[in-house]
N, CA, C and O of each residue as an XYZ file, in Angstrom:
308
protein
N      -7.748     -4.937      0.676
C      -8.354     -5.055     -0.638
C      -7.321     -5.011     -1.761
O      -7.704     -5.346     -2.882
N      -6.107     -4.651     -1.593
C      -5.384     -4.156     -2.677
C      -4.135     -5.517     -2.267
O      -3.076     -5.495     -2.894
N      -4.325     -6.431     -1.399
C      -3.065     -7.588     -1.276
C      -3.101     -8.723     -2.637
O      -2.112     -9.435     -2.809
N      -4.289     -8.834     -3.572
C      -4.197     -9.323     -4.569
C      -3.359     -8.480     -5.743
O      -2.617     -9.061     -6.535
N      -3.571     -7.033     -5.754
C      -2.877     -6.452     -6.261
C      -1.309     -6.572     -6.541
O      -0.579     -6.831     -7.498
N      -1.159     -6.178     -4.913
C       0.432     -6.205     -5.029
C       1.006     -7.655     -5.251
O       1.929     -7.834     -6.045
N       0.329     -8.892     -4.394
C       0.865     -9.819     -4.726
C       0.790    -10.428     -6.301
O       1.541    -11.361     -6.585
N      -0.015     -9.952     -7.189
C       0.141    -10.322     -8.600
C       1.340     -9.302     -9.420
O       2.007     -9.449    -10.444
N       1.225     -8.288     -8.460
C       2.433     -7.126     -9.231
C       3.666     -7.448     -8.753
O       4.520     -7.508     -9.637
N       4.077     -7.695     -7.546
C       5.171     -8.042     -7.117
C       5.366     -9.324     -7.205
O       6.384     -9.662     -6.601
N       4.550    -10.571     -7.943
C       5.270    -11.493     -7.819
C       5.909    -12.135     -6.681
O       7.002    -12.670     -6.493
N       4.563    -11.841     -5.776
C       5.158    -12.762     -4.423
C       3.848    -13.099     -3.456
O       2.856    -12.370     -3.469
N       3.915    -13.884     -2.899
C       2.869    -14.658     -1.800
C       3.426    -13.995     -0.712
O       4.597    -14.114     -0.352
N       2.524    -13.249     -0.157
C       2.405    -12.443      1.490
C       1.611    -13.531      2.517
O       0.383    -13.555      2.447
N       2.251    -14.372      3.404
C       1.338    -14.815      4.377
C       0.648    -13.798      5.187
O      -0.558    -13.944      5.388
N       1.466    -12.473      5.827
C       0.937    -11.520      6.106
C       1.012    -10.370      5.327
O       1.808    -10.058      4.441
N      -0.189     -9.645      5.920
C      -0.013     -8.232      4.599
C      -0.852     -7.344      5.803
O      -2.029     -7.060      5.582
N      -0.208     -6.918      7.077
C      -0.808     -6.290      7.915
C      -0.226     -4.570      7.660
O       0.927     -4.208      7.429
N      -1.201     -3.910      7.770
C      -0.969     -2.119      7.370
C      -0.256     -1.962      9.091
O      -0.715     -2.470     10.114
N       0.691     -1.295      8.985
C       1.292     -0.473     10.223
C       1.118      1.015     10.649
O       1.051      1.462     11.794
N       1.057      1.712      9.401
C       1.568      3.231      9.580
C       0.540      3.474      7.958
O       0.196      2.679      7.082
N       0.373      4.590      8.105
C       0.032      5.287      6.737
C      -0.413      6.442      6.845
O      -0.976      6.888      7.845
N      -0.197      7.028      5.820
C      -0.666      8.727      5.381
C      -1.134      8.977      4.372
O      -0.880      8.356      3.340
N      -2.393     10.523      4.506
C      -3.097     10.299      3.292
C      -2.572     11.803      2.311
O      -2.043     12.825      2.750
N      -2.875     11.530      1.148
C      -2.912     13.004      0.677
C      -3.928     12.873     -0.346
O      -3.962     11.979     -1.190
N      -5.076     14.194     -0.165
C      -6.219     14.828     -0.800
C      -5.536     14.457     -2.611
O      -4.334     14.291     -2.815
N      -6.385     14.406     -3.497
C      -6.194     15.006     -4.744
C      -7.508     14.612     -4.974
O      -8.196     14.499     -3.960
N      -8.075     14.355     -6.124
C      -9.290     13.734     -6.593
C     -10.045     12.661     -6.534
O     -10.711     12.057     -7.375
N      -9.831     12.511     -5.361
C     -10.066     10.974     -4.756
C      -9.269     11.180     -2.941
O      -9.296     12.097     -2.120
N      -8.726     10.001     -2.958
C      -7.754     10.198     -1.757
C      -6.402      9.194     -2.292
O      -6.688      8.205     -2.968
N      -4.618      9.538     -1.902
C      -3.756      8.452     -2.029
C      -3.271      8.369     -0.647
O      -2.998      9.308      0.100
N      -3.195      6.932     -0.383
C      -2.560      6.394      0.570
C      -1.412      5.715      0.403
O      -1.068      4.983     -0.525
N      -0.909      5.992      1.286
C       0.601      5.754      1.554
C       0.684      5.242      2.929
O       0.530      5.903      3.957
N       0.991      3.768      2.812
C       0.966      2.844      3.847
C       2.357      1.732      4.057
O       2.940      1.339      3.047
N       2.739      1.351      5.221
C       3.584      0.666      5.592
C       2.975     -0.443      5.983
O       2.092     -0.301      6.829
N       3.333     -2.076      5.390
C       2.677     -2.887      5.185
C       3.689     -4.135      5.807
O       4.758     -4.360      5.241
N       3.306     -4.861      6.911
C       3.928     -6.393      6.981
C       3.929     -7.134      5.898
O       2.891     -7.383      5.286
N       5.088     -7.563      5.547
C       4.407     -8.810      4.656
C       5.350     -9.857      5.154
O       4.972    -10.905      4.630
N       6.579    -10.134      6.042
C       6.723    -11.483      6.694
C       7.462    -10.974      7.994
O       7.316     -9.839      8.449
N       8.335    -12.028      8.578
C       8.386    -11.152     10.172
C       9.489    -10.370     10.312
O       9.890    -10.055     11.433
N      10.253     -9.872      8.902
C      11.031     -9.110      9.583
C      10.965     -8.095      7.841
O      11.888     -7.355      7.501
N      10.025     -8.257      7.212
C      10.127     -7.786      5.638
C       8.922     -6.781      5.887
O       8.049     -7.231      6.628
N       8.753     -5.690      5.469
C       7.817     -4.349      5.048
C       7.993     -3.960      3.883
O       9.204     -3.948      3.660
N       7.339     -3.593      2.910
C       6.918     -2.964      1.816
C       6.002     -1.677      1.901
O       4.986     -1.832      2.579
N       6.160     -0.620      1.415
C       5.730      0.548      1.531
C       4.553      0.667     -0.229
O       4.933      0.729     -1.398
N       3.312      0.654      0.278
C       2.525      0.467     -1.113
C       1.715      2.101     -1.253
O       1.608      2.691     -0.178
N       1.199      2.775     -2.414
C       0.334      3.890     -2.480
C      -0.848      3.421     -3.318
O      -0.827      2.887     -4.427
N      -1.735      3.693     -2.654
C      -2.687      3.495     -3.253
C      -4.212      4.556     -3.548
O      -4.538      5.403     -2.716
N      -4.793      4.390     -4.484
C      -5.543      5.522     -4.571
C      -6.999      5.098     -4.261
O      -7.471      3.997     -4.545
N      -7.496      5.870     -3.789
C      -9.114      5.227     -3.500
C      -9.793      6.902     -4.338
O      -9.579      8.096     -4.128
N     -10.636      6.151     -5.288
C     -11.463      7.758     -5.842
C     -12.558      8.142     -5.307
O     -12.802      7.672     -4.195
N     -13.395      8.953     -5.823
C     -14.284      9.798     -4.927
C     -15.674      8.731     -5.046
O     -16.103      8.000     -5.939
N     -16.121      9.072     -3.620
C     -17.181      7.775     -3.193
C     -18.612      7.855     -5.043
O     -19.590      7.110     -4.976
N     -18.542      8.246     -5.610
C     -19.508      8.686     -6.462
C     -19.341      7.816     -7.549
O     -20.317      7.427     -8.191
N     -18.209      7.479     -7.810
C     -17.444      6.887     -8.920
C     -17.140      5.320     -9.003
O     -16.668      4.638     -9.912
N     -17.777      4.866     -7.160
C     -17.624      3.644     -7.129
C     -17.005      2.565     -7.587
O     -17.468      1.484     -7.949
N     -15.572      3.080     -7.521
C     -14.646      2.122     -7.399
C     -13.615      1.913     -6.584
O     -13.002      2.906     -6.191
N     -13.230      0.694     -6.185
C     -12.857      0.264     -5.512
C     -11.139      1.137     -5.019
O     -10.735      2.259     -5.325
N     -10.474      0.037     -4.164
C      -8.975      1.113     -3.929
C      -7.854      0.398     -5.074
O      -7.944     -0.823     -5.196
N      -6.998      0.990     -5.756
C      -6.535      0.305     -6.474
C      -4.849      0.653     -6.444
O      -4.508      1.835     -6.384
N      -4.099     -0.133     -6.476
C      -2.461     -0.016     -5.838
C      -1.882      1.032     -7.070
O      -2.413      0.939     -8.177
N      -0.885      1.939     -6.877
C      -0.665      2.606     -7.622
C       0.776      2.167     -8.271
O       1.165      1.830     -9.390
N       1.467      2.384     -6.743
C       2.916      1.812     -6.993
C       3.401      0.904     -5.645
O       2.532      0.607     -4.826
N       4.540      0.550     -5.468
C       4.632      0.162     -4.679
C       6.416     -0.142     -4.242
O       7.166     -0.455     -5.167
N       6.998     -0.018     -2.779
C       8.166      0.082     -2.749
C       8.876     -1.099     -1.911
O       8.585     -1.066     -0.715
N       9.704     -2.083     -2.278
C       9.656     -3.218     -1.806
C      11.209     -3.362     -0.494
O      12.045     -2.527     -0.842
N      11.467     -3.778      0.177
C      12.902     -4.206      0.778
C      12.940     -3.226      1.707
O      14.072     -2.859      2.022
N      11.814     -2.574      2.359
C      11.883     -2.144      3.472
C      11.815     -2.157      4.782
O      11.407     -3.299      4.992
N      11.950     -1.618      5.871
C      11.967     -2.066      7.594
C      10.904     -2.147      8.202
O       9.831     -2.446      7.678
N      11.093     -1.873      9.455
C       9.909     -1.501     10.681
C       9.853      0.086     10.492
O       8.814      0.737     10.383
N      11.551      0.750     10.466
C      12.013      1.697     11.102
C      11.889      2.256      9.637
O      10.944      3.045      9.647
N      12.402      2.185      8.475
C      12.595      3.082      7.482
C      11.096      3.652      7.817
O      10.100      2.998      8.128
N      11.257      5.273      7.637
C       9.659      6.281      7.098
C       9.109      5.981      6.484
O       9.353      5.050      5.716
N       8.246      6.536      6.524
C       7.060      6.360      5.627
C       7.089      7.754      4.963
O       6.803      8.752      5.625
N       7.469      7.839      3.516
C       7.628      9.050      2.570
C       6.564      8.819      1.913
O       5.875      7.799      1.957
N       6.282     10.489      0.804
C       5.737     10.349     -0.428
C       6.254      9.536     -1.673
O       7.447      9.609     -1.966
N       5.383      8.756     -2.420
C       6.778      8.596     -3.356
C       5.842      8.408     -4.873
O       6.428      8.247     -5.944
């Protein structure tokens, strides 16, 4: 839901945008922190926040970290 996001923020066309890895952390809502394909040897690390089901809205990209691996972690950031 959030690949229009990044691809209008980052200024780039993802043929793929497959999630690999991710972690969540609680606050007022939920943020995710996910490791993302976007070509066959390129990953981008995106956070995104999804708020509390009541508030009905959607997940929306927060930040996002670009020029990463398979292998680099998956941090907070």
């Amino acid at each position: 839901q959030v690949k229009p996001q990044f691809e209008s923020r980052a200024n780039m066309n993802c043929l793929v945008f497959t999630a690999i890895e991710y972690k969540t952390q609680v606050v007022a809502g939920t943020m995710y922190y996910i490791k993302v394909q976007v070509s066959d040897v390129e990953y981008v690390h995106v956070k995104v926040f999804q708020s509390l089901p009541h508030e009905n809205l959607g997940p929306s990209l927060v930040s996002f970290q670009t020029g990463k691996t398979r292998d680099d972690p998956l941090t907070y950031f």
